[in-house]
C-alpha positions, 0 to 999 in steps of 0.5 A, spaced: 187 508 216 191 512 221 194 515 216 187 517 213 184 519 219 190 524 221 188 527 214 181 529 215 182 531 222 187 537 220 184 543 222 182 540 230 187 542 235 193 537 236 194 533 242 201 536 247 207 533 244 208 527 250 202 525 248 203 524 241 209 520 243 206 516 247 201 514 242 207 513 236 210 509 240 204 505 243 203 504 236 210 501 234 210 496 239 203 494 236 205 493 230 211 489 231 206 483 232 203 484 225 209 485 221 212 478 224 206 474 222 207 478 215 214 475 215 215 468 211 217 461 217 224 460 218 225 455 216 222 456 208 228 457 204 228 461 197 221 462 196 219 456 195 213 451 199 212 445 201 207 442 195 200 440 199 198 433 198 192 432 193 187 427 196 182 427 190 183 427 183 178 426 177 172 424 182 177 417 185 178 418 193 186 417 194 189 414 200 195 418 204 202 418 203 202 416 211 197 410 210 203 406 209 206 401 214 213 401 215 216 393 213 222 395 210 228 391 211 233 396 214 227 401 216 227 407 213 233 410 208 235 417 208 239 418 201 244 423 201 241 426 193 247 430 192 252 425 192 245 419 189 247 416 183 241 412 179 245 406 174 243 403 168 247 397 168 249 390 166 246 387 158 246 394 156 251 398 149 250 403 154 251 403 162 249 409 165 250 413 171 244 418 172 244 425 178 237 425 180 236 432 177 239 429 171 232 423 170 227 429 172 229 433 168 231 429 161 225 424 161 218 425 160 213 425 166 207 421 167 202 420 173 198 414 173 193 412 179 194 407 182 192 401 187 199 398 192 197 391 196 202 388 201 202 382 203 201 383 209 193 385 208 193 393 207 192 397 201 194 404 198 191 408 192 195 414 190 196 418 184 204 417 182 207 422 178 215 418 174 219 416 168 217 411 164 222 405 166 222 402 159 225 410 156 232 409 161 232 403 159 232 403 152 236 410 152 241 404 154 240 399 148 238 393 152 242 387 149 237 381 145 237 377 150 235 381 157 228 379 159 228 381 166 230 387 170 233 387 177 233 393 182 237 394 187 236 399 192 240 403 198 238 398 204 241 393 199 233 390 198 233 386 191 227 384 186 225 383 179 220 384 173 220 382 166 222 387 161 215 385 157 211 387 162 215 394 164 214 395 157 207 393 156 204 395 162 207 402 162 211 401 168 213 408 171 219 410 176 216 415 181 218 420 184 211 424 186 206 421 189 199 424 191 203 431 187 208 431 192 215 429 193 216 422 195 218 423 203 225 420 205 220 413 209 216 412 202 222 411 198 225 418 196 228 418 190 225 413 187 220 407 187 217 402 182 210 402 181 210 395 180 202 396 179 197 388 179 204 386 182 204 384 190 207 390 194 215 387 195 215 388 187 215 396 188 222 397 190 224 404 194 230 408 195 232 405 188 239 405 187 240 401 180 236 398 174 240 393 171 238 388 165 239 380 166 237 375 162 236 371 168 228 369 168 228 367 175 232 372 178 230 371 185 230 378 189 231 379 197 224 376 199 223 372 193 228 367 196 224 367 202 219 364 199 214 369 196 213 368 188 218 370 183 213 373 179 209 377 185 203 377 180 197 380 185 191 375 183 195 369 185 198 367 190 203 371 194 207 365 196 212 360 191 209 355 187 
């Protein structure tokens, strides 16, 4: 606009050249400020921005990613991803060990809204976006016999779903949820979505997916007497 201005005025009588000076410098100094604001945040790196978290998703009102209370059994796990390994192991032809980027970038993705309940009384509902846990295991050929599948995770915390049921209920292996990264607290990089399951079944910071043909496979809570089933219309606690 100064520049603009400056041209329609071209045959007016120029200021003395201090004042001219002086104005220049003045409007230097005032765009200095403009010129920051224009400048990207330090601490964004490549281009790249933080995702916004979607609330609403096909007229269903979703819960946080922050609506969580934190119950696990080491607090929350920061997981290196570059040194993160995923395993597919135990009754398998072929046990594997897969990077982070290798799971996202090989598998079909898939999103699904679905309600988390905890044992404690809460609930969250939330949009998960993940892999299908049946196509990493059937990538690995699962023997005749395995009929359940562990997981382990990085704090060590162990549970158990029946491969029936992953496979039947479309289970997904998450690592969106409302359409951003899981955070490292909620179970980065990956958490079962164990839907109609009590919520000590959806794994976090999931390490290892490994085959068994154990039924009654007891995981980290499962031996402090919660049901081996975790089914979430019956009871919570061992029959």
């Amino acid at each position: 606009m100064d520049f603009a201005r400056s041209n329609d005025t071209t045959n007016s009588t120029y200021p003395p050249a201090r004042s001219r000076v002086a104005r220049t410098l003045t409007a230097m100094l005032l765009a200095i400020p403009l010129l920051s604001a224009c400048a990207p945040p330090s601490n964004i790196s490549g281009g790249v921005l933080p995702g916004v978290e979607i609330r609403d998703y096909q007229g269903q009102r979703l819960d946080s990613v922050n609506d969580f209370r934190e119950n696990s059994i080491k607090g929350p796990q920061h997981v290196d991803i570059s040194t993160y390994r995923l395993s597919v192991m135990g009754l398998v032809a072929k046990p594997v060990s897969y990077t982070y980027d290798q799971v996202l970038s090989k598998e079909a993705t898939y999103t699904k809204v679905v309600r988390l309940d905890c044992v404690e009384g809460w609930s969250v509902k939330l949009l998960w976006e993940g892999v299908l846990l049946s196509d990493l295991i059937d990538h690995s050929q699962p023997a005749a016999n395995a009929v359940t599948v562990v997981f382990k995770a990085y704090d060590g915390y162990t549970t158990s779903l029946p491969l029936d049921y992953i496979r039947s209920a479309h289970i997904l292996l998450a690592y969106k949820m409302n359409g951003v990264r899981i955070p490292d607290e909620r179970g980065f990089p990956f958490m079962v979505v164990a839907e109609d399951r009590w919520g000590y079944k959806w794994a976090k910071w999931v390490t290892s997916i490994e085959l068994s043909n154990d039924p009654k496979f007891l995981g980290y809570w499962e031996q402090r007497g919660y049901s081996q089933t975790g089914i979430r219309s019956q009871n919570m606690f061992a029959q």
